[in-house]
Biotite code that builds the C-alpha atoms (Angstrom):
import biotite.structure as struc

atoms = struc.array([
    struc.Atom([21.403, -20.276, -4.637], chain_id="A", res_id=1, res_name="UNK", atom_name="CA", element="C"),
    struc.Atom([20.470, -16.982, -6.970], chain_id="A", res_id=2, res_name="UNK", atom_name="CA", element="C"),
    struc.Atom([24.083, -16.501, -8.354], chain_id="A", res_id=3, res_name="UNK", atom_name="CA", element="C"),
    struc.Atom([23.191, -18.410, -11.852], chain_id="A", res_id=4, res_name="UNK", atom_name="CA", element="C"),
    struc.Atom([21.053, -15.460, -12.675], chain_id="A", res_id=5, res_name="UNK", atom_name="CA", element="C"),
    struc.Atom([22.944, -12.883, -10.584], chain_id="A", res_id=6, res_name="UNK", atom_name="CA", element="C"),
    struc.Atom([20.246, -12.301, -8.559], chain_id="A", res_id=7, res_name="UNK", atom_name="CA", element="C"),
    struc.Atom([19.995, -9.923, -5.354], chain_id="A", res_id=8, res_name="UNK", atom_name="CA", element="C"),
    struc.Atom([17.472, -10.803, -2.279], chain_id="A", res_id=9, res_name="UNK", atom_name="CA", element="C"),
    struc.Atom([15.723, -7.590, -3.304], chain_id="A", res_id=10, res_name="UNK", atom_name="CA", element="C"),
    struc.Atom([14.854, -8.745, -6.654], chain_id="A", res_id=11, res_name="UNK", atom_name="CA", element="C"),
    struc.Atom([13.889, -12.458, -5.649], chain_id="A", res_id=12, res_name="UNK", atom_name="CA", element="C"),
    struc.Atom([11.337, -10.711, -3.120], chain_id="A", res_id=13, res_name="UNK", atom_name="CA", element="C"),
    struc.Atom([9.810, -8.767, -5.869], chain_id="A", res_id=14, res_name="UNK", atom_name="CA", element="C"),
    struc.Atom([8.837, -12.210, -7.671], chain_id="A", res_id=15, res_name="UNK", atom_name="CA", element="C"),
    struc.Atom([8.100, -13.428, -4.721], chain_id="A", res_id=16, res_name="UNK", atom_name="CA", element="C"),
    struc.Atom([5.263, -10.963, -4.225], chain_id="A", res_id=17, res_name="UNK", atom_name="CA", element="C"),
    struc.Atom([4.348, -10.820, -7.610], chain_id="A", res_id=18, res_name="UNK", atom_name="CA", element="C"),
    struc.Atom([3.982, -15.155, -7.786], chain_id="A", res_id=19, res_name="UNK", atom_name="CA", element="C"),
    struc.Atom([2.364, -14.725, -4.160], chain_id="A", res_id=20, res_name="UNK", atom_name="CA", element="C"),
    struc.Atom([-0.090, -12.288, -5.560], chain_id="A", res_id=21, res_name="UNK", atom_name="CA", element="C"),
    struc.Atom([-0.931, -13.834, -8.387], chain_id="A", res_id=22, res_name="UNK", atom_name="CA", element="C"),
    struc.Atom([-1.198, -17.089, -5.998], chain_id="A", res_id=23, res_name="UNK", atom_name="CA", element="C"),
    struc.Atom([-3.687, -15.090, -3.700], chain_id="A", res_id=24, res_name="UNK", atom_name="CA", element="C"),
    struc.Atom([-6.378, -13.768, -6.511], chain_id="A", res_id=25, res_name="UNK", atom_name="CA", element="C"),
    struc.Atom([-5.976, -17.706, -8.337], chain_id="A", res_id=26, res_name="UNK", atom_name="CA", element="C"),
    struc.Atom([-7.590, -18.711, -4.441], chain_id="A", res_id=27, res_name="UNK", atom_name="CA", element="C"),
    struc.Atom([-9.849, -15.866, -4.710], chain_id="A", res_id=28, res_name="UNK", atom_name="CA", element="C"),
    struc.Atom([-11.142, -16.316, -7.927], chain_id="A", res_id=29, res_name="UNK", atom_name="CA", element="C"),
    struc.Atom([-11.647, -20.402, -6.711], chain_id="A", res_id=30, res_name="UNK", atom_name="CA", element="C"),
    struc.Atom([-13.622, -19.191, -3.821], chain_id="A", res_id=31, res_name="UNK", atom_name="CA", element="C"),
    struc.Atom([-15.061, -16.541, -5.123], chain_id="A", res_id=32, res_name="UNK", atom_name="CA", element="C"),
    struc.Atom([-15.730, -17.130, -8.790], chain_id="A", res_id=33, res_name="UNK", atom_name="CA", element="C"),
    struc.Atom([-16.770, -14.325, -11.393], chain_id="A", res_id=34, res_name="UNK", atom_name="CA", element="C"),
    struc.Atom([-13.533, -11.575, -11.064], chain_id="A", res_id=35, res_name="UNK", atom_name="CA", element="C"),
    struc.Atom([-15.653, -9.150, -8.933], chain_id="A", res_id=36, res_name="UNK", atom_name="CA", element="C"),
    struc.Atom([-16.443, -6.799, -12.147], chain_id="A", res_id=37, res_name="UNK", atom_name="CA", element="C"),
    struc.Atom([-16.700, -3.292, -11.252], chain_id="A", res_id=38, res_name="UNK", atom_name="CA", element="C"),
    struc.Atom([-16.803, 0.297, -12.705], chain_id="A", res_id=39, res_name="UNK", atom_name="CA", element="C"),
    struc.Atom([-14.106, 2.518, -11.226], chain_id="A", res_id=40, res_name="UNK", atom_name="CA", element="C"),
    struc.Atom([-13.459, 5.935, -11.484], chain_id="A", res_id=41, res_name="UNK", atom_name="CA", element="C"),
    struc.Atom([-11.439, 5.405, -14.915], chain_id="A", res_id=42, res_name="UNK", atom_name="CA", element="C"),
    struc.Atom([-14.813, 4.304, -16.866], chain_id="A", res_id=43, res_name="UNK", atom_name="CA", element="C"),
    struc.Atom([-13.075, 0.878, -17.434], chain_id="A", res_id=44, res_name="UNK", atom_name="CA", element="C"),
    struc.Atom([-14.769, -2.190, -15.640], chain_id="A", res_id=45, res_name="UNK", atom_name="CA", element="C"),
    struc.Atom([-12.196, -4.054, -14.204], chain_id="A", res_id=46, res_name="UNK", atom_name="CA", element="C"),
    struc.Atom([-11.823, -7.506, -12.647], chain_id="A", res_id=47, res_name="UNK", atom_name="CA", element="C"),
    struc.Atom([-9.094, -7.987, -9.226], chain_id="A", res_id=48, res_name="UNK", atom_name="CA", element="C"),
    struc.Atom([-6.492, -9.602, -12.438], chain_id="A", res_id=49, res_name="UNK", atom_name="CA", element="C"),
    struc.Atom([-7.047, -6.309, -14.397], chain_id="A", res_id=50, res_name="UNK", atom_name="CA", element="C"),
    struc.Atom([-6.694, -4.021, -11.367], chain_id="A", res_id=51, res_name="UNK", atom_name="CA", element="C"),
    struc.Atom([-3.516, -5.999, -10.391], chain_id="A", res_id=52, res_name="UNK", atom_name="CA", element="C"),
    struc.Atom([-1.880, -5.381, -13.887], chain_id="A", res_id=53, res_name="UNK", atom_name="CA", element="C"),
    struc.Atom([-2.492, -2.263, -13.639], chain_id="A", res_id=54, res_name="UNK", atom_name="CA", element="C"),
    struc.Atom([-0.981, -2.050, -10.215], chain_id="A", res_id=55, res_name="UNK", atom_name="CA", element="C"),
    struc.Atom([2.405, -3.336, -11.480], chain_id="A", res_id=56, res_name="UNK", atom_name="CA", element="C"),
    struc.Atom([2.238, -1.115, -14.742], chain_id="A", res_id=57, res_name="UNK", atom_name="CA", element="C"),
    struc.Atom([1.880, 1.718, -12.525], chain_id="A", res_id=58, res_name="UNK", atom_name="CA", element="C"),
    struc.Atom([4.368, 0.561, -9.861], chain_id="A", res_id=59, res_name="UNK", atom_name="CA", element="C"),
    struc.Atom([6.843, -0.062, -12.755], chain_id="A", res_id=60, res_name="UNK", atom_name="CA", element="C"),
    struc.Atom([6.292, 3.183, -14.159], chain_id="A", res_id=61, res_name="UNK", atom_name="CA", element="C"),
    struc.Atom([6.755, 5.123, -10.833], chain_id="A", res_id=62, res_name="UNK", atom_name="CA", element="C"),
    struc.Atom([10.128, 3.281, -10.267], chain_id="A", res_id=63, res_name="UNK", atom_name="CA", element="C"),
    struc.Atom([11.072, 3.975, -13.773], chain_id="A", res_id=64, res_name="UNK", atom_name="CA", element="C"),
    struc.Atom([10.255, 7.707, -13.548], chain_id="A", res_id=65, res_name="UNK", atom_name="CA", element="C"),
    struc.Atom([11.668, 7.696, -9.909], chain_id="A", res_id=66, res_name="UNK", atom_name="CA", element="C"),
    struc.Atom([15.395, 6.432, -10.930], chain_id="A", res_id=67, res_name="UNK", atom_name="CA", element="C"),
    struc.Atom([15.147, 8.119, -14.210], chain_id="A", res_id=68, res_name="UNK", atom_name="CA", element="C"),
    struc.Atom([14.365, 12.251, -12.649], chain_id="A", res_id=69, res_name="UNK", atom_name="CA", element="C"),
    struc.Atom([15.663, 11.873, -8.528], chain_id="A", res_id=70, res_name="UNK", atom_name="CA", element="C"),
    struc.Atom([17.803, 8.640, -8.500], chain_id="A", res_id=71, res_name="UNK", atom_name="CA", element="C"),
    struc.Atom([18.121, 6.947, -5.639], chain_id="A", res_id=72, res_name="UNK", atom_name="CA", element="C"),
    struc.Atom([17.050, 6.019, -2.265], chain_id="A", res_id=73, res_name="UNK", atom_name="CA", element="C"),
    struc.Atom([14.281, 4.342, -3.554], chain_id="A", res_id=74, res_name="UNK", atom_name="CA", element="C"),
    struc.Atom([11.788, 4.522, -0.590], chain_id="A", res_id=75, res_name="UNK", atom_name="CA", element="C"),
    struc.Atom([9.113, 7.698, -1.857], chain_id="A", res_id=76, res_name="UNK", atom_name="CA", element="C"),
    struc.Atom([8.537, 5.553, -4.587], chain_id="A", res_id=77, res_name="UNK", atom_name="CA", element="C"),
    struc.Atom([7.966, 2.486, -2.593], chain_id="A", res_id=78, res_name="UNK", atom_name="CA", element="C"),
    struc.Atom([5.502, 4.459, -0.664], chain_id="A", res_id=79, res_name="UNK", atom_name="CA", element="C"),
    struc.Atom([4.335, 6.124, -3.564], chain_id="A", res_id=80, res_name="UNK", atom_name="CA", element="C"),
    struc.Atom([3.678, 2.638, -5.336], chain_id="A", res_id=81, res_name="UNK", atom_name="CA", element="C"),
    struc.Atom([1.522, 1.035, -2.175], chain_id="A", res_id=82, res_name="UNK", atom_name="CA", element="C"),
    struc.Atom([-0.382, 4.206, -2.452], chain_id="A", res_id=83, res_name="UNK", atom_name="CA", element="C"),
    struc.Atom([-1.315, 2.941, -6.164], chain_id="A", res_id=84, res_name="UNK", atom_name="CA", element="C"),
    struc.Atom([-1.526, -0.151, -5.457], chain_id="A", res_id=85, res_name="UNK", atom_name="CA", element="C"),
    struc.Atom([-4.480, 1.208, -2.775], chain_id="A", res_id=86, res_name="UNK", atom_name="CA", element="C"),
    struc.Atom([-5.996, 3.293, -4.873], chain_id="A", res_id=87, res_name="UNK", atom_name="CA", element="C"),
    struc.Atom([-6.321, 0.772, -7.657], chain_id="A", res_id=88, res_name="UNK", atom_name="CA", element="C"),
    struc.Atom([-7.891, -1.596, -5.587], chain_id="A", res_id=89, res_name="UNK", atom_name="CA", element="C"),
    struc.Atom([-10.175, 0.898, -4.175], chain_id="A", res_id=90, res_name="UNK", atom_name="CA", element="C"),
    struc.Atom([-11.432, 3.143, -6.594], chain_id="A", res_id=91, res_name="UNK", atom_name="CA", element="C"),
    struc.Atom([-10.306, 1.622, -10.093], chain_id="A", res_id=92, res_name="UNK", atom_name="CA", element="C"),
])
């Protein structure tokens, strides 16, 4: 099924996520219309789209950082990553 790209499970999950996400704030922003503009502890006022880019520029960046200085297993960054992905949500 995923061998024309060369694709691993792992991989196909992240997109999955990332569509599923994006998928889950197009429903929220249906229902609940206006972004939910706040003021977080960055200055910046942010909407749920901008605090989900920023999210998986910060997730991306861990990873990156991650594999680049300790190699692998790859879990402290995973945990590391849903810890930003909290905090963004929360306080950005």
């Amino acid at each position: 099924m995923m061998s024309w790209m060369a694709w691993t499970w792992p991989t196909a999950l992240v997109f999955i996520g990332l569509f599923s996400a994006i998928g889950l704030l197009t429903v929220l922003e249906i229902k609940y219309p206006g972004g939910a503009e706040r003021k977080g502890i960055l200055g910046l006022v942010t909407t749920r789209g901008d605090r989900l880019f920023l999210t998986c520029l910060g997730t991306s960046f861990i990873f990156l950082a991650w594999l680049g200085l300790v190699g692998m297993p790859l879990w402290a960054p995973l945990g590391i990553s849903i810890g930003w992905g909290i905090l963004c949500f929360w306080k950005v």
